[in-house]
N, C-alpha and C positions, 0 to 999 in steps of 0.2 A: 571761862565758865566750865567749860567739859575735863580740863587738869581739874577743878575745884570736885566736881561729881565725879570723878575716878576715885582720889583721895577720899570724898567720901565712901564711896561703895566699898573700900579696901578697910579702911576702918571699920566699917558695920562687920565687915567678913571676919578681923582680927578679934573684934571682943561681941560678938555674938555668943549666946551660949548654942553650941551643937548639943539639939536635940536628938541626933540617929547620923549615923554610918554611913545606912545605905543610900545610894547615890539615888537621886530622883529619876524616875523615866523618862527617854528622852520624849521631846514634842516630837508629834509630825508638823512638817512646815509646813509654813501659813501658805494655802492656795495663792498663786499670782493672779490677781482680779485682771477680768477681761476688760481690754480698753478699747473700748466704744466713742467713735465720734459722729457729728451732726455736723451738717453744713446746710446752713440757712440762706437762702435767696434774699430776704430784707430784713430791717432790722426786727431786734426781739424786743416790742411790745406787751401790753396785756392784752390785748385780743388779737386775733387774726390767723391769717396762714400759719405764720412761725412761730404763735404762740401755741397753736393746736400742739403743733410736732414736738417743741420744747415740754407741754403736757407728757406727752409721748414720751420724751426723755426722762421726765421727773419718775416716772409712771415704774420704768427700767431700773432706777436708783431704789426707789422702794420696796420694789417685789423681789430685786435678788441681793440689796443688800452690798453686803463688802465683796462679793463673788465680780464685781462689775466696777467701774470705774469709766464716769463718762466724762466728756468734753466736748465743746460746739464751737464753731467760729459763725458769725451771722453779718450781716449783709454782702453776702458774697456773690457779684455780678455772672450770670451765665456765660460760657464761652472760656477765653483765657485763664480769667482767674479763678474760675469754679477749679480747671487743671490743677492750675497751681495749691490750690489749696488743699483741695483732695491727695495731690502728692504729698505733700507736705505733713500730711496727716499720715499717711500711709507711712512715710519716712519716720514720724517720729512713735511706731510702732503700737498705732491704732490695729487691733486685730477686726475688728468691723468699725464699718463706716456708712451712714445711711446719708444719703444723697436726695432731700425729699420738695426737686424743682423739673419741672418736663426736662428744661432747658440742661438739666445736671449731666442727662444722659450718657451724651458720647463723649464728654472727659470723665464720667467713671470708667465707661468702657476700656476707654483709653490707657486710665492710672492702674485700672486692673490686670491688665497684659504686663505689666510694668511688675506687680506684684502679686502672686500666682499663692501667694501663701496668707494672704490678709482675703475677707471676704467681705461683698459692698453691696448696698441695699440699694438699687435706683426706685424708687417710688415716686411716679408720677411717670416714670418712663414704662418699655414697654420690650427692648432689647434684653436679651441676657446671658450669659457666657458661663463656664466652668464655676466661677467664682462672684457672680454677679445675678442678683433676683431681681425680680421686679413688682412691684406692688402698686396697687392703687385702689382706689372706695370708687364705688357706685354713686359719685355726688347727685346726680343726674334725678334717681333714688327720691333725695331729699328735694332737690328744684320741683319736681312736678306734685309733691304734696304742696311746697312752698307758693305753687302758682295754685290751688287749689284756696287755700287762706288769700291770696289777691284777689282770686277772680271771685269771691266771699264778700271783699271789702272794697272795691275798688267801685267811686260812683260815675268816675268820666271812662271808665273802658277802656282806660288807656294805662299801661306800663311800662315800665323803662327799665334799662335793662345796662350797665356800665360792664364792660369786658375788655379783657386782656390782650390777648393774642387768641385767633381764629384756628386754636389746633382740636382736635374732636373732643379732646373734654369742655374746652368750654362751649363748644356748639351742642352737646348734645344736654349742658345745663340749660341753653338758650331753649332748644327746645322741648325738653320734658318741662322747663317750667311753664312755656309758652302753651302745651300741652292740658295740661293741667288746668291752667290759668282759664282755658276753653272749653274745658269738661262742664265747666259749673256758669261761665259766662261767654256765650258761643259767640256774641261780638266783640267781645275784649282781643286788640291788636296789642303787639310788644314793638316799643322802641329801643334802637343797641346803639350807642354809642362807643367805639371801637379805641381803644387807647395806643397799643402795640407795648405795652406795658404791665407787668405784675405791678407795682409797687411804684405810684408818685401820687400823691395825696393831695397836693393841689391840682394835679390836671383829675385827680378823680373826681374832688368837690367841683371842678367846674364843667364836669361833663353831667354831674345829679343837677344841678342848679340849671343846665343848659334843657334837659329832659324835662323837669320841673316847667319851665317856660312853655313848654309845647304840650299841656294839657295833662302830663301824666302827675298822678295821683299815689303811685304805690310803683317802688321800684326794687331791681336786685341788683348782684353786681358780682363779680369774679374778679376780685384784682383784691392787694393784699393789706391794703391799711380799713382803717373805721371811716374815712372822711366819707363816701356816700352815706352813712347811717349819721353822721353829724349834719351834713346837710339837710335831711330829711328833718331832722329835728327841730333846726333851725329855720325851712318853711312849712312844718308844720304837717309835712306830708307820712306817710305810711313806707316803711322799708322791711325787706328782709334779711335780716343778718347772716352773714357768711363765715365759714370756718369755725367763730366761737360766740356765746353770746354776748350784746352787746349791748345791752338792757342802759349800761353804765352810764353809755355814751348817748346812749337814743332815747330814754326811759317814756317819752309820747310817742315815739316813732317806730318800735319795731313793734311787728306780727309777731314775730318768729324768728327762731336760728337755725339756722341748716347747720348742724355740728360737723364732722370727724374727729374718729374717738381711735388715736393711732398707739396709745400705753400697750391693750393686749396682743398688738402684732411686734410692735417692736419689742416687749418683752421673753415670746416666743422665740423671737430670732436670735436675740441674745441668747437666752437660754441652749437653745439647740447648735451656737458654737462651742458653748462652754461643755456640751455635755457631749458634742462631738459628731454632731447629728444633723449639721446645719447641709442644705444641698439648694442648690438653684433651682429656678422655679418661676413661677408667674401666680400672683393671688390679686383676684380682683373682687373685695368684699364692699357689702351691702348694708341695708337694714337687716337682713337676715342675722349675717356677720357681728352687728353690733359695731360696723365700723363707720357708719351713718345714721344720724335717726335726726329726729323735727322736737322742736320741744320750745323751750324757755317763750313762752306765750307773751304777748304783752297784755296790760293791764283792759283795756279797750277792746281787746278782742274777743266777740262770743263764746258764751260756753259751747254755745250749739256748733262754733266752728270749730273750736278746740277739740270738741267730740269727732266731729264729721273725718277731721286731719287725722288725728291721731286711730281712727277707725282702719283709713285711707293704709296710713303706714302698718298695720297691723294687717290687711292683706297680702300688702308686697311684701313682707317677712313671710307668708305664708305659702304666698307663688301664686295666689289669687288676683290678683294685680300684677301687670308689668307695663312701666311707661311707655313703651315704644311698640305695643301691639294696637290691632285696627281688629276691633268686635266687630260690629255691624257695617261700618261703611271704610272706607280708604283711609291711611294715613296722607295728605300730599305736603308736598314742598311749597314755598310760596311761591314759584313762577307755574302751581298748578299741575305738576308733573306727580304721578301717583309713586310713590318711598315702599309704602306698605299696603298690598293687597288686603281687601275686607277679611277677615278670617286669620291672616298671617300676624306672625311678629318678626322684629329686625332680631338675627343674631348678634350673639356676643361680637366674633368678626366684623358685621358690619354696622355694630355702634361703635366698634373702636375706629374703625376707620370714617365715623361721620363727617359728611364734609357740605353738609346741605341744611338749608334753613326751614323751616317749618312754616306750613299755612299760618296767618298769622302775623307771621316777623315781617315786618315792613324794612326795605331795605335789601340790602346784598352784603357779600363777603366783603373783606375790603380786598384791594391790589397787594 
């Protein structure tokens, strides 16, 4: 085929009529697009964790165009194989690589000492190096509006609450939401059913379904597939959506979604390799940020709550609200011990390093 299109082109060239002489100017060559990759913790669905971030990715494609050039590999296990993969990327001449699992951490760390001339995004982690940023949203932000709409709707006082692994982000969702959930209904307790898992969809349905049994009414959940918000659907009960909305899956059962909206970060980042600008760092955005917000309502739920939330979030964009401060009386722990003096609020430092449950949470850490 490509002898036939040569013979072609040589022919056009012989009997063409020549219009002019002068030789055309050369081109400048074509920019080499920046190649960017994604490595996803579970697989890429239409909602969830990995569809936010894949958003994220789409988000990158759109805004810069042919400047950029992306690719992803997805269900990729913490530990050995996140290394391997990340090398592997890095090997076949990824100039950025967004790493967006806790668990991704120390094999970026690791791949990037390895590669001193590629630059790697860990989001969700909190280490960072010459070559290596770290990022992550204020989910925490969205949970304590989201127990605001619970503690709104909920008729037994009771919620549930389906989580991952016990590292500070998901404790400090546990309890700003648990927080929140008690601003508006000061009996309401949260039940946690602890998985040690992101991502397995039968043991999540059967920890909603086991919550469900034990009086709870309206639930949330940190782990990475839709099955809590199917269950909820299927008895009937009241959910909060995670990561994306999930209306699709739930359409009687969710409140609300707690988004992440990760296109305009990861498109800066890109941008600022390409432009030559990119530097390590730590960004930890919000509502403020527009890297969290509350929204996609469900059909069932008040106007008056939808106002009340969405009021809620428009303070904490403003710095008039913060989850984790104590107005008039103490924030405590649920063995009772005081977290936060009446007047004070928890630093940034020590909500990153949250390792404590909140009045409220029935229950303990696990082993």
């Amino acid at each position: 085929m490509y002898k036939n299109l040569a013979a072609t082109l040589v022919a056009a060239c012989l009997f063409s009529p020549v219009f002019s002489q002068t030789p055309a100017p050369a081109q400048p060559p074509a920019a080499t697009p920046l190649k960017a990759a994604f490595v996803y913790v579970a697989p890429l669905t239409d909602m969830g964790w990995v569809h936010q971030h894949d958003e994220g990715r789409k988000a990158v494609e759109a805004a810069l165009g042919a400047r950029v050039q992306t690719t992803y590999v997805e269900n990729v296990a913490e530990g050995p194989d996140a290394e391997r993969v990340i090398r592997d990327l890095a090997q076949q001449g990824n100039q950025l690589i967004f790493t967006p699992s806790f668990g991704y951490m120390e094999p970026t760390l690791k791949v990037a000492r390895e590669f001193p001339g590629v630059k790697f995004e860990s989001v969700t982690g909190y280490k960072t190096a010459a070559n290596v940023a770290a990022a992550n949203a204020r989910y925490y932000e969205g949970r304590y509006l989201a127990g605001i709409a619970a503690g709104r709707m909920t008729k037994s006082h009771v919620a549930g609450y389906v989580a991952g692994f016990p590292i500070p982000e998901v404790l400090q969702g546990i309890n700003a939401f648990t927080l929140g959930l008690r601003s508006v209904d000061a009996k309401a307790t949260v039940k946690v059913v602890w998985l040690n898992a992101w991502f397995d969809p039968a043991r999540e349905r059967d920890a909603a379904m086991t919550l469900f049994n034990q009086n709870v009414d309206v639930i949330a959940f940190h782990t990475g597939s839709n099955a809590v918000m199917a269950a909820a659907q299927e008895r009937g009960k009241l959910a909060i959506a995670y990561h994306s909305d999930m209306r699709r899956i739930a359409p009687d059962a969710q409140l609300l979604a707690v988004t992440h909206e990760w296109g305009g970060y990861y498109t800066r980042r890109a941008q600022a390799v390409i432009d030559g600008s990119w530097k390590p760092g730590s960004v930890w955005g919000g509502v403020k940020e527009g890297m969290v917000r509350v929204g996609d309502f469900g059909s069932q739920v008040p106007a008056a709550v939808q106002k009340e939330v969405l009021a809620r979030q428009a303070d904490i964009a403003a710095g008039r609200l913060q989850p984790f401060a104590a107005t008039t009386v103490p924030l405590r722990d649920n063995t009772g011990k005081t977290v936060v003096a009446a007047g004070a609020a928890l630093t940034d430092a020590q909500i990153l390093g949250m390792n404590w449950l909140a009045e409220g949470v029935l229950g303990g850490l696990p082993n």
